[in-house]
C-alpha positions in Angstrom: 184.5 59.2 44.9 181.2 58.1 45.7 180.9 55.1 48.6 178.4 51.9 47.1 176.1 51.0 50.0 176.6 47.7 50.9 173.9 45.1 50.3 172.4 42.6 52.3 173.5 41.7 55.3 176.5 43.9 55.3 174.4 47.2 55.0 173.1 46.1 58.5 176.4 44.8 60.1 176.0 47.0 62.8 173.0 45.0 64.0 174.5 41.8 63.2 177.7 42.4 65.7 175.5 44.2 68.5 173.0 41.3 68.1 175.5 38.7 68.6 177.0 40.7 71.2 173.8 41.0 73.1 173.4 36.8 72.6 176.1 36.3 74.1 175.6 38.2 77.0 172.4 36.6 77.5 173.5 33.2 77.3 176.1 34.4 80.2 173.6 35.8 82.6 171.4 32.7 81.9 174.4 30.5 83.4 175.0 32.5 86.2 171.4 32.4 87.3 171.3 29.0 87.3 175.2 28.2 88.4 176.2 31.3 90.4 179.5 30.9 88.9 181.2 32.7 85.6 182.8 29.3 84.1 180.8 29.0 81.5 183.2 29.2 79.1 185.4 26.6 80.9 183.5 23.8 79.8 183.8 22.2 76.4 179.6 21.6 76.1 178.7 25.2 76.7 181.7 26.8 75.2 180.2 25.0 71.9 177.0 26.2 72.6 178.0 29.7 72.2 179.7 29.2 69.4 176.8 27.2 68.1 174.7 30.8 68.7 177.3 32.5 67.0 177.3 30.7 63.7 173.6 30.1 63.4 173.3 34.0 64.3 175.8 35.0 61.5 174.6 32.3 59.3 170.9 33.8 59.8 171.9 37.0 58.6 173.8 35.9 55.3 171.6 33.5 54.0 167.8 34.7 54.9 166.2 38.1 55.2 166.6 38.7 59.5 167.7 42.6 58.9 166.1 43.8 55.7 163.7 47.3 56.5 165.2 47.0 60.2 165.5 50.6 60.2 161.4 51.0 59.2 160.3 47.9 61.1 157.7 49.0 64.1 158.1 47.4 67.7 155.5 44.9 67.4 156.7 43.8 63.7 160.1 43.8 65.8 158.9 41.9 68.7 157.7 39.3 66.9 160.8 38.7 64.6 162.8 38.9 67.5 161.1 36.1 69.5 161.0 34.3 65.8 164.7 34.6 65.8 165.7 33.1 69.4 163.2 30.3 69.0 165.3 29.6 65.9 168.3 29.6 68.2 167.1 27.5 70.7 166.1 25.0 68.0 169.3 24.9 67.0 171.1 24.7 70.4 168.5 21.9 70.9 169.3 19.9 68.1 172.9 20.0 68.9 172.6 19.1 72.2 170.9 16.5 70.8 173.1 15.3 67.9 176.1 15.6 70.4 175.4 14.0 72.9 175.8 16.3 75.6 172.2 16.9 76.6 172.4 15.3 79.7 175.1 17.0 81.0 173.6 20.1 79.6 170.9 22.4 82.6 167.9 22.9 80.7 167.0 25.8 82.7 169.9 27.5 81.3 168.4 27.2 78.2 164.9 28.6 79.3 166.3 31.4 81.1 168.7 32.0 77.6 165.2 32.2 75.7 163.9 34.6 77.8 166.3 37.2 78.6 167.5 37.1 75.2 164.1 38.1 73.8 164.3 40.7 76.4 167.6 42.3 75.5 167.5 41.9 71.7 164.3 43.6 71.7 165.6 46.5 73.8 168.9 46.2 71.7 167.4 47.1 68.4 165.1 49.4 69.1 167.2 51.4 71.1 170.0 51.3 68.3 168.0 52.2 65.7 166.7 55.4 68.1 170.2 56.2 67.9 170.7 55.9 63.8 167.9 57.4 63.3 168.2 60.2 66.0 171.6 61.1 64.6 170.7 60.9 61.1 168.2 63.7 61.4 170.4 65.8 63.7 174.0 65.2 62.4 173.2 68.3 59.1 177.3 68.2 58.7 177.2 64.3 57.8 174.4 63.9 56.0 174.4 64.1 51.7 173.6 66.6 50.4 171.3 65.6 47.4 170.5 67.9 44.3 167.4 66.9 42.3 166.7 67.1 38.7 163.1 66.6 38.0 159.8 67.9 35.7 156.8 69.5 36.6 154.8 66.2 36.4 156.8 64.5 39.3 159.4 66.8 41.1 156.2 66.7 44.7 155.8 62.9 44.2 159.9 62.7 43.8 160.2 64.6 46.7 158.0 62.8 48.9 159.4 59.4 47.7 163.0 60.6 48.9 162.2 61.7 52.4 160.0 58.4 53.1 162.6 56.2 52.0 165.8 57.9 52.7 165.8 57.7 56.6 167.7 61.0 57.4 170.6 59.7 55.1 169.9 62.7 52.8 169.5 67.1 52.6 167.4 67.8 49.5 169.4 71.1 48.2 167.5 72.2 45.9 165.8 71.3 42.8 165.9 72.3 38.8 163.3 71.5 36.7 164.2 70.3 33.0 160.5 72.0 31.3 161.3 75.3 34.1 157.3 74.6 35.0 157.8 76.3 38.5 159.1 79.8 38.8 162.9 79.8 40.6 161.9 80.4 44.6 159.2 78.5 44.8 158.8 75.4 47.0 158.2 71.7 46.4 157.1 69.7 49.4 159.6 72.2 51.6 162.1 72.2 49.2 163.2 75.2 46.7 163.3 75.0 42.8 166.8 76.9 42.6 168.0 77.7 39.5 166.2 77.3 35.9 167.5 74.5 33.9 169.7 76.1 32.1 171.7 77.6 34.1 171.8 74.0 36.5 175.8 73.3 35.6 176.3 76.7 36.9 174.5 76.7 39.9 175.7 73.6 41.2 179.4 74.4 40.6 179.5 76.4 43.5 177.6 74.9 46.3 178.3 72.0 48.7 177.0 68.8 46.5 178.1 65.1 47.0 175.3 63.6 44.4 172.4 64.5 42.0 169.3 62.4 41.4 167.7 62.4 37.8 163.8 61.4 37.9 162.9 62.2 34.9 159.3 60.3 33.1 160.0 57.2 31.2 159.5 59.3 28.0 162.0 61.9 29.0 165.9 61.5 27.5 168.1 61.9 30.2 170.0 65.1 30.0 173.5 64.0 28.8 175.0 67.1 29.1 174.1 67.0 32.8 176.0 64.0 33.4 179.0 64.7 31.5 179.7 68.2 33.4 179.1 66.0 36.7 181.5 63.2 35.8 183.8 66.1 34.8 183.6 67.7 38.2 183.2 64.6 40.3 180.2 64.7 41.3 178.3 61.5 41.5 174.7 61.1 39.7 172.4 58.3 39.8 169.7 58.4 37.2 166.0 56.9 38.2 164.7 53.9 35.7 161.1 55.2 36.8 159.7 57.0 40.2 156.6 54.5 39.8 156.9 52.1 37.3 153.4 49.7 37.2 155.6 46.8 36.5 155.6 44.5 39.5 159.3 43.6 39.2 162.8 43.8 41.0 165.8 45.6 39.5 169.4 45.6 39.6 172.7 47.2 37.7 175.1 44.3 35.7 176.9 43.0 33.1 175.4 41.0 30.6 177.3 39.6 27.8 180.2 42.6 28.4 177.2 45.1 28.2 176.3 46.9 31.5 172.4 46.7 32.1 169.0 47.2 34.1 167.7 43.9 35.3 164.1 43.0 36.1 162.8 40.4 37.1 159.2 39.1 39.6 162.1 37.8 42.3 165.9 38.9 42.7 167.6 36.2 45.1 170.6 36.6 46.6 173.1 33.6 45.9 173.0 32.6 49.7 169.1 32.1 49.4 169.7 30.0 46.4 172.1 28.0 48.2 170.3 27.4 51.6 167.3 26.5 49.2 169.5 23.9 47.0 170.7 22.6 50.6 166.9 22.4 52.0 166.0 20.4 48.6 168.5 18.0 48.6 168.4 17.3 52.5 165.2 16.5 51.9 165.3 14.5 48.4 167.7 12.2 50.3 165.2 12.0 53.2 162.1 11.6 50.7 163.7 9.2 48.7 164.0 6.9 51.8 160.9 6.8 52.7 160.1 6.4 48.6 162.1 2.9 49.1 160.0 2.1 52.1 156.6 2.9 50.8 157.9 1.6 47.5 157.8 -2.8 49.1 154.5 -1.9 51.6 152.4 0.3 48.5 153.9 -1.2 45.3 152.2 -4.7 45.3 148.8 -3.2 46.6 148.6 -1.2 43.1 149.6 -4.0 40.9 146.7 -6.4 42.6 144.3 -3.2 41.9 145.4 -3.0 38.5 148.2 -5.4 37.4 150.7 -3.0 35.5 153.7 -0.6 36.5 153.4 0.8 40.1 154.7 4.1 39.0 152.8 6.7 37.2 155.7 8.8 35.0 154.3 12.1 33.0 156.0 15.0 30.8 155.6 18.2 32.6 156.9 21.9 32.4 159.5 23.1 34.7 161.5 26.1 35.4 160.9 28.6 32.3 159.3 25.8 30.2 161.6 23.5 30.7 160.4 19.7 30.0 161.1 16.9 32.5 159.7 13.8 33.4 157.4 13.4 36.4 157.4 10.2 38.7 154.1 9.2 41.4 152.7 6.4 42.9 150.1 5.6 40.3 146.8 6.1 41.8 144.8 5.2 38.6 143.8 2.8 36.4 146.5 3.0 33.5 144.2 4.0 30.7 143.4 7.5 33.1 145.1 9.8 30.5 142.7 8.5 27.4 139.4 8.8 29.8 140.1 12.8 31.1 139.1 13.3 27.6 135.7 11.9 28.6 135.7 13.3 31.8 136.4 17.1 30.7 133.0 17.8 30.7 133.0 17.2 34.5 135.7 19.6 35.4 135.0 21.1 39.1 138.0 23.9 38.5 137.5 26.8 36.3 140.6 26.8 34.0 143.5 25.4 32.8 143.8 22.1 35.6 141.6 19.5 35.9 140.4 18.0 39.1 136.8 16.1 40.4 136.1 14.7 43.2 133.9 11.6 42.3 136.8 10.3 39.6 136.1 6.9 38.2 139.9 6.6 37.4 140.8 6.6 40.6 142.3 2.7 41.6 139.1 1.5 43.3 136.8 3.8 43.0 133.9 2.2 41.0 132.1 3.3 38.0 130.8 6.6 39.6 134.2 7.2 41.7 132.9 7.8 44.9 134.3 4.2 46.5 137.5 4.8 48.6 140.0 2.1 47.9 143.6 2.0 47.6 143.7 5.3 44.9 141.6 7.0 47.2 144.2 6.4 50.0 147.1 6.9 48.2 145.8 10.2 46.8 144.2 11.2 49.9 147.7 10.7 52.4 149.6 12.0 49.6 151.1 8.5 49.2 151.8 9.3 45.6 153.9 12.1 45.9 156.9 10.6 47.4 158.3 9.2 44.2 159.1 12.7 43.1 161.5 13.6 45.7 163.9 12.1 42.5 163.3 15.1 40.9 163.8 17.2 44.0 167.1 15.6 44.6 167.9 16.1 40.6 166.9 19.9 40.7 164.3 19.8 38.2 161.7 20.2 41.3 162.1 22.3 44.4 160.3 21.1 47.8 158.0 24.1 47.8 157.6 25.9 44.6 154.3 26.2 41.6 152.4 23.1 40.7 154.5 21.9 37.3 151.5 22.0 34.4 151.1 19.3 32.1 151.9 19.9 28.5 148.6 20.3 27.2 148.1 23.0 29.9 151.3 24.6 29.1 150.2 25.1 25.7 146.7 27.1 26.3 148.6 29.2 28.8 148.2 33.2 29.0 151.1 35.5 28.9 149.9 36.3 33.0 150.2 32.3 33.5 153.5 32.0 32.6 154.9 34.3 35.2 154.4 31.6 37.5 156.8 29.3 36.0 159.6 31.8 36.5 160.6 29.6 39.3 161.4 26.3 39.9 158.2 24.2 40.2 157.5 22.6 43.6 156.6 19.2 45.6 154.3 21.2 47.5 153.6 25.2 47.3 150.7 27.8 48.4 147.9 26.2 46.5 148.5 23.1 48.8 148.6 24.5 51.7 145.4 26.8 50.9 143.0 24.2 50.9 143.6 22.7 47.2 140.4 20.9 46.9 138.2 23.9 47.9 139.8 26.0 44.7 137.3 26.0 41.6 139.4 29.0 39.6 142.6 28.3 38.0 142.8 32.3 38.4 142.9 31.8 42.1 146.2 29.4 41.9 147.6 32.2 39.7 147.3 34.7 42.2 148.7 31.7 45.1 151.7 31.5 42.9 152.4 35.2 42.6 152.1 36.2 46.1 154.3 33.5 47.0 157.2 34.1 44.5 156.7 38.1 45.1 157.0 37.6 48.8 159.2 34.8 48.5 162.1 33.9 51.7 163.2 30.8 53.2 161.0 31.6 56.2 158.3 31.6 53.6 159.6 28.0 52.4 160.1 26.4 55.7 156.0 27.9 57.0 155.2 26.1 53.7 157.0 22.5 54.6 155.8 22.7 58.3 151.9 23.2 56.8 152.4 20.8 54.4 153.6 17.6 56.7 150.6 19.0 59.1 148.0 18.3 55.9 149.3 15.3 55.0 149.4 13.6 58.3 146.2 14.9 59.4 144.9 14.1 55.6 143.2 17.6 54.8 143.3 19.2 51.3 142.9 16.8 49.3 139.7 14.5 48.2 
C-alpha cells in the first residue's frame, strides 16, 4: 500500500497547527504585558480577536502559498515571510476592529506587543521545527524509504543527484540497475551501488527490504513493462519519471480526462482555492470599480461629449482567455474616427512589435494636430480615467484585476506561437507591464517576457503587490504619457 503525500497545505499541517499554536500564545503574552491579568479570553472583543487570528491564519494556508518549500526556505527568506505574514494578521485584526466597532475599547499596545513577539516566536518556531524534521529525517535509517532506482548510463549521476537535493532525508537510495548494463555491477554512482545487471533486477529486488522503485528512463526510452508488472505483482509501488529534465517550462500533474487517466502540463497549475480567492478579489473589486465608474461617469461624461460631441464610451473587440472574444468598454479618450487614423499613424509606432503606442498622438481628445496639447484625453489617459469602465468586465469574468494586456484582434492575428502563451490566463485591468513603467517599453518582446514571469511566478501575493503598485501609479500619475 503506498501512502499519497498530501498536497498543499495539508503536506505542511504540522506547521500550520504549531504556527497557530505559537499565535496564540503570542497574542496571550501580549495581554498580559499590557493588563497583568490572564482574562483575555473573558472578553467578547478579544476572544474574537483570536479567533479572527485563527481563521485568517488557517485561511492563509489554504488559499495562498505561506508553506510551500518551508522545509528549503533559508532564515532570512524565512524571516521575511514571517514578518510578511503577521503584518497580514495585524491588518486583519485592524480591519476588524475597525468594521466592528470595538476599537476603542480595544489597547492598541496589545496589538504592538502581539506584532512583535509573534515575529519573534514564529521565527524561532519554524526554524527550530524544521531542525527537528530535518534532523530526524537524516538520522531515523529505520523510517526512512527505501528507494530502488532504475536508470541508463546517460542519467543514472544526474538522477542521483536530483533525488538527494530534492528529497529532504525522506529517502535511502538502495541501489541502482541500469537498463543498457553501462556500469559494471559494484561500481558507484554519486555514493550509490549499481547492484545487479538488468536482467536479473526482478530477482534482486525480491529479496531485499524495498517500499518503491523510481523509473528515470530518457524520453526515448520505453518504459520496462515487465518491470512494473512483477512490482504490481509483489506490491511494490513504482513511480515512473515523465523526464529528469525536460526543457519545457511547464507544470505537471496525474488525472482523468474524458475517463482516460493522463499527464497534464501546463505554464501555471492553480489550486482551486487560488482560483477562488482570485474570483473573490475580482468581483470585490468590480463592485467597487463599478462605483466609482457611476461617479466618474456624471463628472467625465459631459467633458468628452463637449470635446467631441458623440458616445462617452469607447467599446472595442478584444482577445481574452485562450482567444476568447469579448467586448471591451473605456472612457473614450479620442476623437471617434481614432481607429481609421492608426492606419496613418503606423508609421510612427514608438514600440517595436505587435502594440501600438506614441506619445505625441493627434487622436488624443485635445491634443492638436501634432498631439503634444494636454486636454481632457490627455487627462483622462494620463490618471487612468479611462480604465474604470472595464471593471464590467472584471465583475463579468471576462477580465481579471491583474492579468496580460487583452490584444486587439488585428494583433491577435500576427501573433507568434511564443505570444500566445501569454493569453493562457485571463487578461487583466492592470498586470506587470503597467506596473514596469509602460511608456518606457519600446519592444513588444519585453511585455512578452513581463507576462511570462508573472504567470510562471504567479500567487495571490504576486496579485495583491501588483494592485497596491498600480493605485500608487495612478494616483501619483506615472507610467503613462
Amino acid at each position: 500500500m503506498y501512502n499519497k503525500r498530501p498536497k498543499g497545505w495539508l503536506k505542511h499541517l504540522d506547521f500550520l497547527i504549531l504556527d497557530i499554536l505559537v499565535l496564540e500564545l503570542s497574542y496571550l503574552i501580549a495581554y498580559w504585558i499590557r493588563q497583568q491579568n490572564w482574562k483575555l479570553f473573558q472578553l467578547e472583543y478579544y476572544r474574537n480577536g483570536a479567533l479572527v487570528l485563527f481563521g485568517i491564519q488557517l485561511f492563509l494556508a489554504i488559499a495562498t502559498e505561506t508553506y510551500k518549500n518551508i522545509l528549503k526556505r533559508s532564515p532570512v527568506r524565512e524571516f521575511y515571510l514571517t514578518i510578511q505574514n503577521v503584518l497580514v494578521l495585524v491588518g486583519s485584526l485592524l480591519f476588524y476592529l475597525f468594521f466592528s466597532k470595538t476599537a476603542e475599547s480595544y489597547s492598541r499596545i496589545v496589538v504592538l506587543y502581539f506584532a512583535i513577539i509573534a515575529v519573534f516566536l514564529l521565527f524561532t518556531e519554524r526554524v527550530l521545527w524544521k531542525q527537528g524534521v530535518l534532523a530526524r529525517r537524516a538520522r531515523d535509517g529505520y523510517h526512512k524509504k527505501h528507494l530502488f532506482l532504475i536508470s541508463d548510463g546517460s542519467m543514472a549521476e544526474a538522477a542521483v543527484q536530483k533525488i538527494k537535493k530534492n528529497s529532504l532525508g525522506e529517502y535511502k537510495i538502495i541501489g541502482i540497475s541500469l537498463v543498457d548494463d553501462s556500469v559494471p555491477v559494484g561500481t558507484e554512482i554519486e555514493g550509490v551501488p549499481v547492484v545487479t545487471a538488468f536482467a536479473d533486477t526482478i530477482s534482486y529486488i525480491r529479496g531485499i527490504w524495498l517500499d518503491e522503485v523510481l523509473i528515470c528512463l530518457p524520453e526515448e526510452k520505453n518504459t520496462p513493462e515487465e518491470i512494473l508488472e512483477k512490482c504490481a505483482v509483489m506490491g511494490i509501488t513504482t513511480h515512473t519519471a515523465l523526464s529528469l529534465d525536460s526543457n519545457r517550462n511547464v507544470m505537471r500533474d496525474v488525472e482523468k480526462v474524458g475517463g482516460f487517466l493522463v499527464v497534464t502540463e501546463s505554464i501555471r497549475i492553480a489550486s482551486d482555492w487560488q482560483m477562488i480567492v482570485k474570483r473573490i478579489m475580482d468581483i470585490a473589486g468590480g463592485i467597487v470599480g463599478l462605483g466609482l465608474t457611476a461617479i466618474l461617469t456624471v463628472i467625465v461624461g459631459p467633458l468628452i461629449f463637449f470635446s467631441d460631441p458623440g458616445p462617452i464610451f469607447f467599446k472595442q473587440k478584444r482577445v481574452g482567455k485562450n482567444g476568447r472574444i469579448f467586448t471591451m468598454y473605456k472612457f473614450r479618450s479620442m476623437y471617434q474616427d481614432a481607429e481609421e487614423r492608426k492606419k496613418e499613424l503606423m508609421a510612427r509606432n514608438e514600440v517595436k512589435g505587435l502594440m501600438f503606442k506614441m506619445e505625441h498622438d493627434p487622436r488624443i481628445l485635445g491634443s492638436g494636430p501634432d498631439g503634444t496639447r494636454k486636454g481632457i484625453g490627455w487627462f483622462i489617459r494620463k490618471t487612468s480615467i479611462d480604465e474604470f469602465p472595464q471593471f464590467a468586465a472584471v465583475l463579468t469574468g471576462k477580465l481579471s484585476l491583474v492579468g496580460t494586456r487583452p490584444p486587439t484582434l488585428d494583433e491577435w492575428e500576427q501573433y507568434d506561437l511564443h505570444h500566445r502563451a501569454r493569453m493562457s490566463i485571463t487578461p487583466g485591468l492592470t498586470g506587470m507591464w503597467q506596473v514596469s513603467g509602460r511608456s518606457d517599453i519600446k519592444d513588444f518582446e519585453e511585455v512578452i517576457a513581463l507576462d511570462m514571469e508573472y504567470i510562471n511566478n504567479w500567487s495571490i501575493w504576486e496579485d495583491i503587490r501588483i494592485i497596491l503598485k498600480t493605485v500608487m501609479i495612478v494616483l501619483t500619475g506615472g507610467g503613462a504619457k
